[in-house]
C-alpha positions in Angstrom: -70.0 -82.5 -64.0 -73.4 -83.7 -62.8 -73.9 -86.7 -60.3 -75.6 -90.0 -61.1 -77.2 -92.1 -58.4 -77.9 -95.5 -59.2 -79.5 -97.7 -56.8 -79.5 -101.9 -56.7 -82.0 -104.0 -55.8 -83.9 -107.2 -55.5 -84.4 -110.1 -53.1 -81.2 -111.9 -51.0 -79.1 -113.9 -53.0 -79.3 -111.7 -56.0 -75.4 -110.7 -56.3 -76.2 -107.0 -55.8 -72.7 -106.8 -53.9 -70.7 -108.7 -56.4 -71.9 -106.5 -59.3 -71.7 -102.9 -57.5 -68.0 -104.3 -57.2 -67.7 -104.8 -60.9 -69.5 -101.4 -61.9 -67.7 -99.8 -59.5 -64.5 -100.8 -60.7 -65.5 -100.6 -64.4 -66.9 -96.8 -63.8 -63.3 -96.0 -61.9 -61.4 -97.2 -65.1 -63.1 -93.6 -67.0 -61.8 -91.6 -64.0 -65.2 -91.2 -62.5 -65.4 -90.9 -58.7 -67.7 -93.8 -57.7 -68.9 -94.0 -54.1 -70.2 -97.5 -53.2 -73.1 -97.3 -50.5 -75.3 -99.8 -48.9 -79.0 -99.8 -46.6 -79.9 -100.1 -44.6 -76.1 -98.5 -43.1 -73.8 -96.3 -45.2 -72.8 -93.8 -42.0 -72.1 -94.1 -38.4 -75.6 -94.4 -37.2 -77.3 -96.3 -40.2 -74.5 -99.2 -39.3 -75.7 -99.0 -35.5 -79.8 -99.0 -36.8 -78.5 -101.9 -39.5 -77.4 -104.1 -36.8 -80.1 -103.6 -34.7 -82.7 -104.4 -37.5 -80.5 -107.4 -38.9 -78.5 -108.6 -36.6 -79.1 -108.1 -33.0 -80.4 -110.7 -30.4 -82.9 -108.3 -29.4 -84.7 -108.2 -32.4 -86.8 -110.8 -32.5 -90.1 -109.1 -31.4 -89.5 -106.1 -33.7 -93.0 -105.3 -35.7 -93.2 -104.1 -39.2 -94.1 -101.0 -38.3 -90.6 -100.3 -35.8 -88.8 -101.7 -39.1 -90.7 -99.3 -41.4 -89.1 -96.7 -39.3 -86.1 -97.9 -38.0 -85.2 -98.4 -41.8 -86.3 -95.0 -43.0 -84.3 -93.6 -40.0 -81.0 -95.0 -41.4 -82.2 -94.0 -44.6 -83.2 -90.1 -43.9 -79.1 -90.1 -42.4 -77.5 -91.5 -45.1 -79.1 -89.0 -48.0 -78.2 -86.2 -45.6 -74.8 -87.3 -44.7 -73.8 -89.2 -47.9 -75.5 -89.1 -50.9 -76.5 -85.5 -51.2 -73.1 -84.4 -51.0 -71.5 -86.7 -52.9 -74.0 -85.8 -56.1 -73.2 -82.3 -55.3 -69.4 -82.6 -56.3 -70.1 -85.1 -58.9 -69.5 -88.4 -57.8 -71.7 -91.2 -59.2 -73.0 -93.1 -56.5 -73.9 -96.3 -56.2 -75.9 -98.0 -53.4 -76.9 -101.5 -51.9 -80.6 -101.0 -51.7 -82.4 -97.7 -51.2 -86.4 -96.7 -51.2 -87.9 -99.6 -53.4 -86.8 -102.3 -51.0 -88.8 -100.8 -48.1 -91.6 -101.0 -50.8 -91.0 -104.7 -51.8 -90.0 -105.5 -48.2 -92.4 -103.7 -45.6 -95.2 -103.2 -47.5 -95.4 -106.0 -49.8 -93.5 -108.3 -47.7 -94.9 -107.3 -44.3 -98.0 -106.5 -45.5 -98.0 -102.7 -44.7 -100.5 -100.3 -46.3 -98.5 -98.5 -49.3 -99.9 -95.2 -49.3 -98.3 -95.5 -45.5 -95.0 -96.4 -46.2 -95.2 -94.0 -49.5 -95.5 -91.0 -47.4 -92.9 -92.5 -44.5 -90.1 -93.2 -47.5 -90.8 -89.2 -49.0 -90.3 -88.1 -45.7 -87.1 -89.7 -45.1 -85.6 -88.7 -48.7 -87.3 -85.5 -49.8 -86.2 -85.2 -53.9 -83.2 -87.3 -52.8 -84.1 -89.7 -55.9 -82.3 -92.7 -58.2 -81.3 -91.7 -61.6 -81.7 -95.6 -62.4 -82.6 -98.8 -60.4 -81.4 -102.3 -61.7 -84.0 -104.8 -60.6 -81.6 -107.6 -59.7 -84.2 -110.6 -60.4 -84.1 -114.6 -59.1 -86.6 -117.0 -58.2 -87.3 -117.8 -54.8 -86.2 -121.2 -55.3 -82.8 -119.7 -56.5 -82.4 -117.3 -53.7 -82.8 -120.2 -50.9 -80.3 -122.5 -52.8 -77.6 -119.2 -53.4 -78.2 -118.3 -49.5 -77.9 -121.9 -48.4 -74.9 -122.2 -50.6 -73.0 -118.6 -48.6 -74.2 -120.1 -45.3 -72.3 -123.3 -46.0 -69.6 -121.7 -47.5 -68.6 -119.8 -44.4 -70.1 -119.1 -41.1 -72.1 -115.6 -41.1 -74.1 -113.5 -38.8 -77.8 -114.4 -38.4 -79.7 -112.0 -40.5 -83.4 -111.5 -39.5 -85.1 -110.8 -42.9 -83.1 -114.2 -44.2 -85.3 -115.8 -41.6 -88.6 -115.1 -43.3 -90.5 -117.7 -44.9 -90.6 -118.6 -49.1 -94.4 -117.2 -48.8 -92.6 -113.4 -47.6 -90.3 -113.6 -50.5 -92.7 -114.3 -53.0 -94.5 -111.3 -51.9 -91.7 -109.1 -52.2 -90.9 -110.5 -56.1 -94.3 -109.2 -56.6 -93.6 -106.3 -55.0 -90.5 -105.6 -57.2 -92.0 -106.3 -60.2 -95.0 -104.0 -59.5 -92.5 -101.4 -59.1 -90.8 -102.5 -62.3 -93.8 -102.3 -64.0 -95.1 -99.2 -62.5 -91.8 -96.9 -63.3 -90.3 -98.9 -66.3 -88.2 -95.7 -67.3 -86.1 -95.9 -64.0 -86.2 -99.4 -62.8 -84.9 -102.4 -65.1 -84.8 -105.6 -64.5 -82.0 -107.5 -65.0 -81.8 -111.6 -64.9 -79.5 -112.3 -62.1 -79.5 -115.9 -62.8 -77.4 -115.3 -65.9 -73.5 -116.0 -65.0 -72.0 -113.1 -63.2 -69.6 -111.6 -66.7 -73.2 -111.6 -68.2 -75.8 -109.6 -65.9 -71.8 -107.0 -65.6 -72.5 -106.8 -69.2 -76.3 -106.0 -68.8 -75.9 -103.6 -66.2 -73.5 -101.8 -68.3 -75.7 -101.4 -70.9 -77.7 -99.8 -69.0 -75.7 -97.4 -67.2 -74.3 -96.6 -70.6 -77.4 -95.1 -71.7 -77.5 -93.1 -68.8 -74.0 -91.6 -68.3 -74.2 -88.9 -70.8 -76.2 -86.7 -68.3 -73.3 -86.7 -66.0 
């Protein structure tokens, strides 16, 4: 039995983590092996790189180009360690953000040249590639509401990219949707504002359509 990779994405707030959950769980009930992954992270030295590029007090200075990098170094890991041999044996794997975002983020958000961070992202994961990508999509008005809503809910590390202006985040909607547009076979978008039961049942349609090459 063939491996499926299946990547989630879209801007913060989107309830990517929620919904891997509920795949996840829903893919286990068919006696599928799911492994649930996330960026940047998913091994040993992705978590360290992921707290420097998130979380750490000494990040504040960090340039886009150090995050192009730093996030492609977690990245290049994490196919080697993880996700290559996890599709070898057949396991469907599902992961928290993979290549797209450093699209959407660094070079639409940062303002990055593309062909650049193209040829830094097909270094990084060679034919290492998704089988499908749900577009997870909100407005930026939505996301700053749903990310005040977890910061008030409970207190929670600083996260640098939260920090970014709306003007960043707009940019990196635009950059989704580019991608959406530019690779509609793979990527779908997928209304996130929809209640949670609903966008489960949308992703499932579309991982339906896709489990037969498995």
């Amino acid at each position: 039995m063939a491996g499926l990779f299946i990547t989630f994405e879209g801007t913060e707030g989107g309830g990517k983590s929620t919904q891997i959950q509920l795949l996840a769980e829903r893919l286990r009930t068919s006696d599928r092996v799911v492994r649930a992954l996330r960026e940047p992270g998913g091994t040993p030295v992705g978590e360290e790189i992921r707290h420097l590029l998130k979380h750490s007090d000494a990040n504040h200075a960090m340039t886009p180009e150090a995050e192009l990098l730093l996030m492609n170094a977690s990245r290049a890991q994490l196919v080697r360690e993880v996700i290559r041999p996890a599709l070898a044996v057949g396991e469907i794997v599902l992961c928290d953000r993979f290549y797209d975002s450093t699209t959407a983020y660094q070079g639409h958000g940062r303002g990055l040249d593309l062909a650049l961070v193209k040829s830094v992202i097909d270094f990084a994961v060679g034919g290492t590639r998704p089988d499908l990508t749900l577009l997870l999509m909100i407005s930026p008005e939505q996301s700053e509401t749903r990310r005040a809503a977890r910061a008030g809910a409970a207190p929670v590390a600083r996260d640098r990219f939260e920090e970014a202006d709306r003007a960043f985040f707009e940019r990196v909607e635009r950059g989704y949707r580019a991608l959406a547009a530019a690779e509609p076979a793979r990527v779908k978008i997928v209304d996130a504002a929809k209640p949670v039961p609903t966008v489960a049942d949308a992703i499932w349609c579309e991982v339906e359509r896709i489990l037969g090459r498995a």
